[in-house]
Structure formats: C-alpha cells, structure tokens
C-alpha positions in Angstrom: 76.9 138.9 -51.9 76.4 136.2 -49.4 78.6 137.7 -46.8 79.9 141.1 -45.8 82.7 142.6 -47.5 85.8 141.4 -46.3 87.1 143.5 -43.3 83.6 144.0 -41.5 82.2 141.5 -38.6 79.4 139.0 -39.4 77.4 140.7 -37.5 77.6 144.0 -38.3 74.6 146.3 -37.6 73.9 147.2 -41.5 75.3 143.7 -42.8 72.1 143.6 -44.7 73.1 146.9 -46.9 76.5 145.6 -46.9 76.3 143.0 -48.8 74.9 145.5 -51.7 77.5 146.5 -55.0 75.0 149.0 -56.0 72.9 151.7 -55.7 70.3 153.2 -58.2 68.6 156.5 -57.7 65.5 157.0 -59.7 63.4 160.4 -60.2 60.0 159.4 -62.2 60.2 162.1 -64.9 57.2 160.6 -66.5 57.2 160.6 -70.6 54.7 163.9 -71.2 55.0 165.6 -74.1 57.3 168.6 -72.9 59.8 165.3 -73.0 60.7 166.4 -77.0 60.9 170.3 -76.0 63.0 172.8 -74.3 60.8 172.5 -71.2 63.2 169.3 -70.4 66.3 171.9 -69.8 64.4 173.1 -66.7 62.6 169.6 -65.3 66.1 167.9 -65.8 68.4 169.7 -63.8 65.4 170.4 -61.1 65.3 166.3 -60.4 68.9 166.5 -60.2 68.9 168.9 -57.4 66.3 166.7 -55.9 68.9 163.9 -55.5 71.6 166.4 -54.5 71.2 165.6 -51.0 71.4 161.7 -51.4 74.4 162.5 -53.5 76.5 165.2 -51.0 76.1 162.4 -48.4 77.5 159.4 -50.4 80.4 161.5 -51.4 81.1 162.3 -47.7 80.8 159.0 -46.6 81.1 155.8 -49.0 84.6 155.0 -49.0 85.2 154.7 -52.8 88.3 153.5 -52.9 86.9 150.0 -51.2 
C-alpha cells in the first residue's frame, strides 16, 4: 500500500507496518530425514508452541474485522 489504511493519520507512528496486508511466520524445520517419520508428530507441534506467543498477541490485538 502506498498510504495507511483509511481511518489512521499520515503520520502515524507505525505507518510503515501499516501499510502491510500480511504477515508470514516461518519456523525453519529443516528437511532431515525424521521429516518421512513419526518423529515429525513431536517437532511439529513443538514449532507451533514456539509461535504461540506471536499468535496470543495478534489475537488480542489486530482488529480482524478491519
């Protein structure tokens, strides 16, 4: 986006992250061998709860109904 959202000032302290319409969260798994195992069913869900806190906090406060 060029701009910020409608409804938010020019100058905006975060205009720079405003302008963003997404968000990507990445845990480097790596492609080992345990990939093709069971072992995934533990590394998996352990990333997951890496991102947990990153994901609590967006659902408290990105408004998703903008």
């Amino acid at each position: 986006m060029n701009r910020p959202p409608r409804g938010y000032p020019s100058d905006h302290s975060r205009t720079d992250l405003l302008r963003h319409r997404s968000l990507i969260a990445a845990y480097p798994l790596g492609c080992d061998e345990w990939l093709h195992t069971p072992e995934v069913v533990g590394k998996v869900p352990a990333a997951a709860d890496d991102l947990d806190a990153m994901l609590t906090w967006l659902a408290r406060y990105v408004n998703s109904s903008a």
